[in-house]
FIKOL-887823 format. One line per field, with one value per residue (C-alpha): residue number from 1; residue in three letters; x, z, y. Coordinates in Angstrom, 2 decimals. Example, Ala and Ser with C-alpha at 12.3 -4.5 7.8 and 13.67 -1.06 7.14 Angstrom:
2
tilo = [1 2] .
tormar = [ala ser] .
c1 = [12.30 13.67] .
c3 = [7.80 7.14] .
c2 = [-4.50 -1.06] .
! end
This chain:
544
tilo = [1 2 3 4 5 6 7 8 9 10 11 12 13 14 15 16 17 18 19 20 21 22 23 24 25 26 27 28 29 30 31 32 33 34 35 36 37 38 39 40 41 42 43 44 45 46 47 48 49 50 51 52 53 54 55 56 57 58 59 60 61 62 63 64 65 66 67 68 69 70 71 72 73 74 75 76 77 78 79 80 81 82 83 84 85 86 87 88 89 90 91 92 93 94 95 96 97 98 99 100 101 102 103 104 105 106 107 108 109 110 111 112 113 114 115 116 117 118 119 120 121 122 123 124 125 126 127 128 129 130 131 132 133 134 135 136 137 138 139 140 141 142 143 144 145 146 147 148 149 150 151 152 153 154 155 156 157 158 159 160 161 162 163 164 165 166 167 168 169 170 171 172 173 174 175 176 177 178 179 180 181 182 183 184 185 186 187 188 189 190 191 192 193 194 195 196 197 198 199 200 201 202 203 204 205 206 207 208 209 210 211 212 213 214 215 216 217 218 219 220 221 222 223 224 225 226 227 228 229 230 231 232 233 234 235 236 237 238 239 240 241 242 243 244 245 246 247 248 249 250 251 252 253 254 255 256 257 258 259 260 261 262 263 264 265 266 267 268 269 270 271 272 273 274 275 276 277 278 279 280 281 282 283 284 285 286 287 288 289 290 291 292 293 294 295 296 297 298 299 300 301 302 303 304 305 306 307 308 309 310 311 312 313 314 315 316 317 318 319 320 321 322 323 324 325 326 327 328 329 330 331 332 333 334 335 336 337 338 339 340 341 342 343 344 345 346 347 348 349 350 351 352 353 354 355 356 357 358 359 360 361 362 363 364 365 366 367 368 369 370 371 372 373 374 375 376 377 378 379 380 381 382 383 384 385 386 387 388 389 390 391 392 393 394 395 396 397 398 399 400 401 402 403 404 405 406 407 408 409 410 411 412 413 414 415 416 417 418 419 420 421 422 423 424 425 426 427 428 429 430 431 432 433 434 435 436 437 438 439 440 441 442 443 444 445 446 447 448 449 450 451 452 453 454 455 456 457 458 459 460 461 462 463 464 465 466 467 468 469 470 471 472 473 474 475 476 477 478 479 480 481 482 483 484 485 486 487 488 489 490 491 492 493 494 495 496 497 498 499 500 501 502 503 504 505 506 507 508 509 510 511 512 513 514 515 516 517 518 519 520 521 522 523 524 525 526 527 528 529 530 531 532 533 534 535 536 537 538 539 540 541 542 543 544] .
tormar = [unk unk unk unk unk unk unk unk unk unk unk unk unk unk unk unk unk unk unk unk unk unk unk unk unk unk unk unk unk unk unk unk unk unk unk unk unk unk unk unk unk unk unk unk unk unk unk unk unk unk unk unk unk unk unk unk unk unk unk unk unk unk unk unk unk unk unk unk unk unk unk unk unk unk unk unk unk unk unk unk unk unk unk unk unk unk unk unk unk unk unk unk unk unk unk unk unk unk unk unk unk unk unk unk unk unk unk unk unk unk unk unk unk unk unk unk unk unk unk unk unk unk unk unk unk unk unk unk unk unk unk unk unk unk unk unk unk unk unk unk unk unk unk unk unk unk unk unk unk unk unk unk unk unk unk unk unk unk unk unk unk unk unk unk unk unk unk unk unk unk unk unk unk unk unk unk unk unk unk unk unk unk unk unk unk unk unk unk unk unk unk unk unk unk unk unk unk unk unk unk unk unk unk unk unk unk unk unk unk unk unk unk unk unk unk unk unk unk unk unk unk unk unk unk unk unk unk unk unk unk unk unk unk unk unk unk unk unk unk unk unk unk unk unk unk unk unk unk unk unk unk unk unk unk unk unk unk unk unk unk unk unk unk unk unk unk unk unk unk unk unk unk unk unk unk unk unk unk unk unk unk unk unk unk unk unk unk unk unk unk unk unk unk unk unk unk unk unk unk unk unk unk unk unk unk unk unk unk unk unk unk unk unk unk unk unk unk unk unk unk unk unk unk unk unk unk unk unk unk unk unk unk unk unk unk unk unk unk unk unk unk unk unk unk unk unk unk unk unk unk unk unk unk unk unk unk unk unk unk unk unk unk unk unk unk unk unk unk unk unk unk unk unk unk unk unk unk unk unk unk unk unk unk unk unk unk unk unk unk unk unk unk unk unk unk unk unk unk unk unk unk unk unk unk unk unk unk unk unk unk unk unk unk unk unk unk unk unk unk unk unk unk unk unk unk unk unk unk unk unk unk unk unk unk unk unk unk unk unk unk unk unk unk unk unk unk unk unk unk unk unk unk unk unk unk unk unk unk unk unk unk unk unk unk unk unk unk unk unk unk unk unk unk unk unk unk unk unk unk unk unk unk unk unk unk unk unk unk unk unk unk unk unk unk unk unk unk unk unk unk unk unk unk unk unk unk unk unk unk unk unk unk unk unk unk unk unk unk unk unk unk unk unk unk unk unk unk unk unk unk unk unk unk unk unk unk unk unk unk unk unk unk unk unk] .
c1 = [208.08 207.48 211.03 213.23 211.62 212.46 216.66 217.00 215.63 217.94 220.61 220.21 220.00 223.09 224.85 223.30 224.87 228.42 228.25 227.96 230.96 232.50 231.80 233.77 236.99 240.19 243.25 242.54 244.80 246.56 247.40 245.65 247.01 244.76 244.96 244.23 244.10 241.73 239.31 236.96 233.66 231.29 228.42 227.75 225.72 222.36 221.75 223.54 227.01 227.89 230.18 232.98 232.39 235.09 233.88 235.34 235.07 233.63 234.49 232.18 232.92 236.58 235.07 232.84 236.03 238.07 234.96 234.58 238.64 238.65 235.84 237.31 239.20 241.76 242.90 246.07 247.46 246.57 248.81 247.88 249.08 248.46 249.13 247.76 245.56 243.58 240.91 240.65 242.08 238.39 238.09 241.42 240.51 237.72 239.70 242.47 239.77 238.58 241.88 242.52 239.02 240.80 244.12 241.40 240.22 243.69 244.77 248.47 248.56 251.85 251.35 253.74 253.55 256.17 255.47 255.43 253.23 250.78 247.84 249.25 251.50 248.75 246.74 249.43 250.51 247.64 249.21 251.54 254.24 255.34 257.70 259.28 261.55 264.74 263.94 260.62 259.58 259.18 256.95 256.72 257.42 254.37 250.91 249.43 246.84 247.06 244.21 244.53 243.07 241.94 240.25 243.43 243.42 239.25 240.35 242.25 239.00 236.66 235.27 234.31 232.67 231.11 230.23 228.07 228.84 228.17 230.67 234.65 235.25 233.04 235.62 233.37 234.38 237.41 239.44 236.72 237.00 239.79 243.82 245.44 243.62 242.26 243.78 240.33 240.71 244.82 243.61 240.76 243.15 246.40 244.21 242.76 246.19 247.69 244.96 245.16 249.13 248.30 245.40 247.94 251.07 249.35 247.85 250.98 252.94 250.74 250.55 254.73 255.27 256.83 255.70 254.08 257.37 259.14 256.70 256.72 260.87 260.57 258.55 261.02 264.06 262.76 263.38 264.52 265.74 263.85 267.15 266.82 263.03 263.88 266.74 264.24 261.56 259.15 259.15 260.02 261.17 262.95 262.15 260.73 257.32 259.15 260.45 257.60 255.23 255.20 253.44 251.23 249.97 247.05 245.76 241.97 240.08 241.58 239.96 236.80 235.33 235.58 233.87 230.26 228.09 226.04 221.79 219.48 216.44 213.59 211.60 214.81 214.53 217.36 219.35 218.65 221.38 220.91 223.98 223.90 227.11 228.42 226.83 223.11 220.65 217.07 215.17 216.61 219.94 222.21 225.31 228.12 231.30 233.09 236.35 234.10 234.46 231.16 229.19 230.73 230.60 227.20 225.09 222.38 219.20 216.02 213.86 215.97 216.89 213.17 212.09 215.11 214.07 210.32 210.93 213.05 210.64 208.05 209.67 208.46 211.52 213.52 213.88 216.53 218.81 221.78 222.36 225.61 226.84 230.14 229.02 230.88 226.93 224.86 221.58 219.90 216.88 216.89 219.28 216.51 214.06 215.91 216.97 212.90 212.59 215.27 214.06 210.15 211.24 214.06 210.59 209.73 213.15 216.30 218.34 222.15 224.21 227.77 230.01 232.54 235.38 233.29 230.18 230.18 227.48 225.23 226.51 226.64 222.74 221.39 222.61 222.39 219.10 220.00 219.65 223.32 226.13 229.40 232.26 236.14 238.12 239.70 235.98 235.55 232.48 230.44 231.27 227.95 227.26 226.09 227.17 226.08 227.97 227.38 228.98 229.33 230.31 230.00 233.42 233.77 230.72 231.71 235.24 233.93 230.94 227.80 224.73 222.02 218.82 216.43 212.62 211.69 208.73 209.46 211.81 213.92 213.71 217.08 218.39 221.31 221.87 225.30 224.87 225.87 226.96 224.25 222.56 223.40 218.98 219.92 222.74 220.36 218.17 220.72 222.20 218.68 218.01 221.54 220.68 217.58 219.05 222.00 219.74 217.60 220.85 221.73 218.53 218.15 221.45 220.63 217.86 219.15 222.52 220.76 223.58 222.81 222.24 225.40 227.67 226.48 226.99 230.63 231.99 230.08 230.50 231.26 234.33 235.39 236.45 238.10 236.04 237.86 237.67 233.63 233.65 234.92 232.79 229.64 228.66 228.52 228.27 231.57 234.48 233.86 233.01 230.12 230.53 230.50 227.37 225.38 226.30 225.46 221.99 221.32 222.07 219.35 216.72 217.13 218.81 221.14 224.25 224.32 221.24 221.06 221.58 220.70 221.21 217.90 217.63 218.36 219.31 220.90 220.36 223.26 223.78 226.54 227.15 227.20 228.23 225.23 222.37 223.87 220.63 222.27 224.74 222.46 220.65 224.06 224.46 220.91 220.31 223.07 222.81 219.23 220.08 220.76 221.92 224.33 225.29 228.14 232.31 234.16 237.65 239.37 242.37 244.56 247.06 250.32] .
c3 = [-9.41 -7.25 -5.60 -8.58 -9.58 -6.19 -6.05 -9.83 -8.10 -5.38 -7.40 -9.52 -6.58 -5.66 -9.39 -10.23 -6.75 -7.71 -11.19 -9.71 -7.84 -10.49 -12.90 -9.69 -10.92 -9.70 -11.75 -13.01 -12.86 -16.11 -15.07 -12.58 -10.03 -9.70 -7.56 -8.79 -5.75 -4.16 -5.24 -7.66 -7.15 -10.20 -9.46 -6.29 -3.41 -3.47 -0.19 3.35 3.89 7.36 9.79 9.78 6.06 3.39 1.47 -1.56 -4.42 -7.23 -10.79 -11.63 -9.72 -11.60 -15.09 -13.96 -12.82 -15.57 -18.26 -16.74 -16.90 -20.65 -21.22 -19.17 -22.05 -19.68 -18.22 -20.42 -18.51 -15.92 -13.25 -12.35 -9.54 -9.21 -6.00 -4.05 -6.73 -5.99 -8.76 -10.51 -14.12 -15.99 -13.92 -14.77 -18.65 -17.78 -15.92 -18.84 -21.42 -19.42 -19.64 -23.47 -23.98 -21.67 -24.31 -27.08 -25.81 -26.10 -22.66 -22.11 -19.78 -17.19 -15.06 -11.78 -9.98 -7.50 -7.25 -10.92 -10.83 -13.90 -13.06 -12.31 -15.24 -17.46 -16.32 -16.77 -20.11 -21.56 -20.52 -22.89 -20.13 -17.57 -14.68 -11.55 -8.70 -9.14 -5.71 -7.87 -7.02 -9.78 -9.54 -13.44 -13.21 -14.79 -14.28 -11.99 -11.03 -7.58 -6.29 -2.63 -2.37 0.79 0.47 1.99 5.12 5.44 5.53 8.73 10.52 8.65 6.08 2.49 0.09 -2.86 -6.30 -9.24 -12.22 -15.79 -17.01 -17.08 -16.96 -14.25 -11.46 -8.61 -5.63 -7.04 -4.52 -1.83 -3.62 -5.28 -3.91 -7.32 -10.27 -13.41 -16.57 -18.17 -15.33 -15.79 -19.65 -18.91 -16.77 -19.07 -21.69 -19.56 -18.70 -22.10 -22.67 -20.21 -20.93 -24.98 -23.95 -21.50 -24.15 -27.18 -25.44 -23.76 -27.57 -29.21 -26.17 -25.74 -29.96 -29.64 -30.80 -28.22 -27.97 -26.71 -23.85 -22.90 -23.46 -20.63 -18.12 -18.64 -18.35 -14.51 -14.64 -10.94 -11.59 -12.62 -15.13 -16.59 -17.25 -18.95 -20.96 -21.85 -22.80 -20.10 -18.52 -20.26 -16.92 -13.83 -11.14 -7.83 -7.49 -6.17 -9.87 -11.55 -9.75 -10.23 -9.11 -11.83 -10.64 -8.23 -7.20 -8.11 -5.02 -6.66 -9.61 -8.91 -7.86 -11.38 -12.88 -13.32 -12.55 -15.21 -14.99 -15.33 -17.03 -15.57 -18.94 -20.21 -21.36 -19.69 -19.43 -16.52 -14.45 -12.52 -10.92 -10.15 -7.89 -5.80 -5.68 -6.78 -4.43 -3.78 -1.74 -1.01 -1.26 0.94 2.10 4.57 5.46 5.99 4.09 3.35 -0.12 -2.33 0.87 2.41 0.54 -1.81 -2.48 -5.05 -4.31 -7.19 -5.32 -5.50 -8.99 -10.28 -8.12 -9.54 -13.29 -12.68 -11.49 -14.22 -16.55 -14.92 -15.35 -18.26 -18.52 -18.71 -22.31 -22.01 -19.42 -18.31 -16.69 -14.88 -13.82 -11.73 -10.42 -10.65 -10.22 -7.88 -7.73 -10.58 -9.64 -8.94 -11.87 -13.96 -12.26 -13.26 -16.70 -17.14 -16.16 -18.61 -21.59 -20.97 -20.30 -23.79 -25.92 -24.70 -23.68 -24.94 -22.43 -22.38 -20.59 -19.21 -17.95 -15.27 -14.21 -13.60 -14.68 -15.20 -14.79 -13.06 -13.43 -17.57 -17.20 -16.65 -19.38 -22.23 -23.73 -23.50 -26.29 -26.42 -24.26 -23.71 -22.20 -21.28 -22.63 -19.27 -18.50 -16.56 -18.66 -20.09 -17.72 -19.02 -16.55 -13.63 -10.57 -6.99 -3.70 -0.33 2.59 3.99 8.08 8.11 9.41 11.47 13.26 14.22 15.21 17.79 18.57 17.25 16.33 14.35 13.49 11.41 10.80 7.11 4.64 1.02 -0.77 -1.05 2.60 3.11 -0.21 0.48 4.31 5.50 7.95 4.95 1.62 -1.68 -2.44 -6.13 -6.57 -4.62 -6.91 -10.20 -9.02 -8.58 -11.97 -13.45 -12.02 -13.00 -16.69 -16.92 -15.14 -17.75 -20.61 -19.66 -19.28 -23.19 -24.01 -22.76 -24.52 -28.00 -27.63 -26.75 -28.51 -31.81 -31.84 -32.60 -29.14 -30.22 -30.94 -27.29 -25.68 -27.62 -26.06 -22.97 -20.57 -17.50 -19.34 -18.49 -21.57 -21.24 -23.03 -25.77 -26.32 -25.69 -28.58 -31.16 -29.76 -30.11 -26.27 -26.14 -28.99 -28.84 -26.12 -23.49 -20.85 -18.68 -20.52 -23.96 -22.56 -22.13 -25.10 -26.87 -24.83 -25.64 -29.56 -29.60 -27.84 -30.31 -27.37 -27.55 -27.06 -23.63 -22.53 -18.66 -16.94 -12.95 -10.92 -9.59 -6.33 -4.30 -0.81 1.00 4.48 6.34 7.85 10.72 12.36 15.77 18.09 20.33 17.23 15.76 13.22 11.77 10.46 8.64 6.73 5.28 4.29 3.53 0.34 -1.73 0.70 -0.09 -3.62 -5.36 -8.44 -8.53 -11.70 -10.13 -10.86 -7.74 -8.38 -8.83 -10.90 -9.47 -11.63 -9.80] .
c2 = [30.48 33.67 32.59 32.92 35.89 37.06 35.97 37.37 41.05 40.33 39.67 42.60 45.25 43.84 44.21 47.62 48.45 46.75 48.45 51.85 50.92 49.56 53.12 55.07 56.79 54.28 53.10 49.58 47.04 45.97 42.56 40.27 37.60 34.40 32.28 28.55 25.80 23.04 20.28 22.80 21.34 21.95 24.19 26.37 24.60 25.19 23.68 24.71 24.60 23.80 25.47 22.02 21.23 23.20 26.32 25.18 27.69 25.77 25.42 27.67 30.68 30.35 30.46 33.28 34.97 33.79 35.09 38.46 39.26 38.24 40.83 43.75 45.55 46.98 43.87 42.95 39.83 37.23 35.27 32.31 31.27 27.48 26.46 22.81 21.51 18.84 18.81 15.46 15.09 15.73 19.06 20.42 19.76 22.03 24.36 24.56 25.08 27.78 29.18 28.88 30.90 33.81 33.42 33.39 36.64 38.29 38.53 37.59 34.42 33.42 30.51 30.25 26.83 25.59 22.26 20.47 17.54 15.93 18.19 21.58 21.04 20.22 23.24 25.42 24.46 26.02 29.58 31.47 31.61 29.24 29.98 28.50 29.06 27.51 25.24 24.05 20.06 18.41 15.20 14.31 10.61 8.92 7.74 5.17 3.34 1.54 -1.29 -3.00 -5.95 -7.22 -10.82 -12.38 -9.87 -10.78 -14.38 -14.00 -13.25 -15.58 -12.94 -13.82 -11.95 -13.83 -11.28 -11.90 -9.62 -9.23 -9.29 -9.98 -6.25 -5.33 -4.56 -3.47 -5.65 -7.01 -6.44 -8.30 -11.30 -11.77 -11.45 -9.80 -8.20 -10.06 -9.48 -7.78 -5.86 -5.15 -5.04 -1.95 -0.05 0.12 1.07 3.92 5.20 4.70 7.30 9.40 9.98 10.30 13.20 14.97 14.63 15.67 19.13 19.47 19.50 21.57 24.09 24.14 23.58 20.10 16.92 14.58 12.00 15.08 15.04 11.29 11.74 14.69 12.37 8.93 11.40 12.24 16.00 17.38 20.89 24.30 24.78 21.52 21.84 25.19 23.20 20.89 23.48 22.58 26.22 29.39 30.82 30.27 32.96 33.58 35.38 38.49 38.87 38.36 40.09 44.21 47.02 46.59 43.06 42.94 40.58 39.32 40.90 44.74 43.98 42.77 45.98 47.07 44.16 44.54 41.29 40.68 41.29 38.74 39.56 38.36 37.70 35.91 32.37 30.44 26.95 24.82 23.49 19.50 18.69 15.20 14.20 11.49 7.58 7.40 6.07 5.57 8.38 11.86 13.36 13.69 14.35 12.06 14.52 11.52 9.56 6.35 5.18 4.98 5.83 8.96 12.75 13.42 11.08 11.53 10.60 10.11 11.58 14.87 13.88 13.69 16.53 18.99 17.80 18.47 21.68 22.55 21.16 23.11 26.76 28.61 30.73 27.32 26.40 23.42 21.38 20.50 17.38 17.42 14.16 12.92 9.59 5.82 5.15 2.39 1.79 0.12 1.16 4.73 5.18 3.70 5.79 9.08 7.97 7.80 11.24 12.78 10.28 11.73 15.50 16.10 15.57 19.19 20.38 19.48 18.20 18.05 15.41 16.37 14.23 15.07 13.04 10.31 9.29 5.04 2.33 4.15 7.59 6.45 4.76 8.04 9.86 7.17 8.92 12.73 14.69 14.72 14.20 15.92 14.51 15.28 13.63 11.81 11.38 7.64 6.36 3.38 0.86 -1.09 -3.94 -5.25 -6.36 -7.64 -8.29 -9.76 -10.83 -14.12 -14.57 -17.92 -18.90 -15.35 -16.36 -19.75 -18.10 -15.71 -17.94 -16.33 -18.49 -16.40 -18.35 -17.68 -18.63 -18.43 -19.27 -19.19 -20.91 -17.25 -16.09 -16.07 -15.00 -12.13 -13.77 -13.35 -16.35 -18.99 -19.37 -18.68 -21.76 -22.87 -22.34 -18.64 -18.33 -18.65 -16.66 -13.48 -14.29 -14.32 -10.86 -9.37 -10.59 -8.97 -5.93 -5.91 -6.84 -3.39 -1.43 -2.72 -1.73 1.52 3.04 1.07 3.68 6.45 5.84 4.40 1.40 -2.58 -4.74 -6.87 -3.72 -2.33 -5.47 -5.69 -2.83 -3.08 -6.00 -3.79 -1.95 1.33 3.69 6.85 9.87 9.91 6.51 6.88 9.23 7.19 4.16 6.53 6.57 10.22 13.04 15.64 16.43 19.61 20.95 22.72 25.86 23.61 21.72 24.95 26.50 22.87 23.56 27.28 26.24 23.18 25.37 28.61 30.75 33.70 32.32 34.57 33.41 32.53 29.75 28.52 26.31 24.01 23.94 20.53 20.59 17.62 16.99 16.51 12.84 12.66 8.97 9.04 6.38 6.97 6.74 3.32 4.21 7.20 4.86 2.29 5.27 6.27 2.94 1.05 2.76 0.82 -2.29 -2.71 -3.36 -6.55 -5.35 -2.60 -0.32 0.35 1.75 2.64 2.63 6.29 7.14 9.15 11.60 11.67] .
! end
């Protein structure tokens, strides 16, 4: 542990340095511009961030930032100036709670946005103050939820897909094998944003002082102006930044100087961090900077997984953990694999699930037996089932005249080919194994969750359940955030409630497909092909 001892000295030369600064005569600014934009990652990279890949500052580093302004006593007010958001719907609930504990502090609060959409708004409505410029966009029209399917397009070129899934709610491939979406599956996702908009109305009411049918009254009415949004009560404002901001604003960067990091002490018991992001494989982490669905951007591998855990478990100074998770899941196996980890560590440390915007099948399987779990309420979750996929090119291969043969021995040599069609024997087989797979999956959160098989089964069946929905059903414990998960933590392990927390080291290696190493290709995508059974939820919402 001679390394952490080492980065908390480091870190302290550099905040007993910064706090001299900080104790230097200088007029302070009264009121601080922030500047609120981009995806928001959760927790700081612990591995290396590469020259092409964004330097994203993380969720995090904005509630540090947020924190230390609500605890400088001569800060009065905060801007925020929300520009280009592009955090999904459970990270703005994090960022707007994060906001609310600034207004709880007693700092005055004025958001400025100039484009209007569901997730600025909804971010923004937890200042005291709103304002626009009178040419403000406003894209307030609803929610949706939009699926291609492709099976028809595959046909063209003799490419089938055949799925196995337990059961009519498990959506995962969907759109490979069938032309249109099911009605469980239409049923799931109205639900989810019916949800969505009664979460975003009823903090939007109590924030502006209406009653939520005001709310869904300002979306149907399709608001287009600044003045009619102030009409309307939707802004208090309508200004450009010019007349807002004064010579008493600075900006963030004049501020910081005069806001002393906090210590660590090294004796200090502290709260483990294990962020577990992106589509859970076998094997080591790793990361694809590449648009591929599922397969490109983190994925989480066990091996890091267990190895983090271990080495949190391992730390004396670490008293409890927080298991961060933002995953739509995939392999059975190594979700099973970690889930063992966190179920045999919480008897000596408590250990804390949070759930981020996503975290279903898989990305739920893992959590199922933390001490408790915290989720957002927009949180994708549950999603209990199983599901497995392969390809058939059959036809394509007769097409474009391709003949692969194949020696076997066993009656099972061939099971998963894409040269035919499943055998009705292959076919039993697979739903045997999916069974058992779901049957373990049912097992493992009657355990952790302390429900009846049936009621599990009930409300599982490869449905997807919003968090506040999860809540009521008993999946996970309370609503929150990161900052609510660690506090949740510090409170079950008997720590001050400003005890430390840090982040457990897990670098990814960086994979980059290249034309001329056709093999760094397959090891971006063997991991989840290997499988036959996949815990697995890859469809996205997206808040317009």
């Amino acid at each position: 542990m001679a390394h952490h001892w080492f980065a908390d000295l480091r870190h302290n030369t550099r905040a007993l340095l910064h706090r001299g600064l900080a104790a230097l005569p200088g007029e302070r600014p009264r009121w601080v511009v922030l500047e609120i934009g981009g995806p928001y990652p959760a927790r700081r990279p612990t591995g290396r961030i590469w020259g092409f890949e964004e330097r994203a500052e993380t969720l995090e580093q904005l509630t540090e930032k947020l924190q230390a302004l609500a605890q400088a006593p001569w800060v009065e007010g905060v801007v925020l100036r929300i520009e280009g958001l592009r955090a999904p719907y459970g990270t703005v609930f994090a960022l707007r709670e994060a906001v609310q504990r600034l207004r709880d502090a007693g700092k005055q609060t004025l958001a400025y946005l100039t484009r209007v959409d569901f997730s600025s708004y909804y971010l923004a409505s937890a200042a005291q103050t709103i304002a626009v410029p009178e040419s403000a966009e406003f894209s307030l029209l609803g929610l949706k939820l939009s699926v291609t399917f492709v099976k028809d397009f595959l046909d063209r070129y003799g490419i089938r897909f055949e799925k196995q899934a337990i059961r009519e709610y498990k959506s995962a491939g969907d759109n490979l094998v069938h032309s249109r979406m099911s009605e469980a599956n239409r049923e799931q996702y109205t639900t989810l944003l019916e949800r969505f908009f009664e979460v975003f109305a009823q903090a939007v009411a109590e924030a502006r002082g209406v009653d939520p049918q005001t709310v869904r009254d300002w979306i149907d009415a399709g608001i287009t102006s600044a003045k009619e949004a102030q009409a309307r009560g939707l802004v208090d404002r309508v200004a450009y930044e010019d007349e807002l901001i004064q010579k008493h604003h600075q900006p963030y960067r004049a501020a910081a100087r005069f806001l002393p990091p906090k210590l660590r002490v090294f004796s200090a018991r502290r709260v483990a961090v294990v962020p577990l992001v992106g589509a859970i494989v076998t094997g080591p982490s790793r990361r694809v900077p590449l648009p591929l669905p599922i397969l490109g951007g983190d994925q989480a591998g066990s091996e890091s997984l267990l190895r983090a855990l271990r080495l949190a478990e391992a730390d004396p100074k670490t008293a409890a953990i927080v298991l961060y998770v933002d995953s739509p899941g995939g392999s059975a196996l190594a979700s099973d694999l970690i889930l063992r980890e966190v179920a045999r560590i919480k008897k000596t440390k408590p250990v804390v699930a949070v759930l981020g915007p996503v975290a279903a099948s898989g990305g739920y399987y893992v959590a199922c037996q933390a001490t408790r779990i915290v989720a957002a309420p927009t949180t994708l979750t549950g999603s209990i089932g199983v599901v497995t996929l392969f390809g058939i090119l059959e036809e394509f291969n007769h097409r474009y005249g391709l003949n692969p043969e194949a020696i076997t021995l066993g009656r099972f040599a061939e099971l998963g080919t894409s040269r035919r069609a499943p055998t009705e024997e292959e076919r039993a087989l697979i739903q045997r194994y999916i069974e058992e797979v779901y049957a373990r999956f049912v097992a493992r959160v009657v355990e952790g969750r302390g429900l009846e098989p049936a009621r599990v089964d009930e409300i599982g069946r490869g449905r997807v359940w919003a968090g506040q929905d999860a809540l009521e059903l008993g999946l996970v414990d309370e609503l929150g955030d990161v900052e609510r998960g660690l506090a949740l933590a510090r409170e079950l392990a008997d720590l001050p409630p400003d005890a430390p927390a840090w982040n457990v080291p897990m670098p990814k290696p960086l994979i980059l497909p290249r034309p001329d190493q056709p093999s760094a290709f397959l090891k971006v995508l063997a991991p989840l092909l290997a499988e036959r059974a996949l815990l697995l939820h890859p469809e996205v919402l997206e808040i317009r």
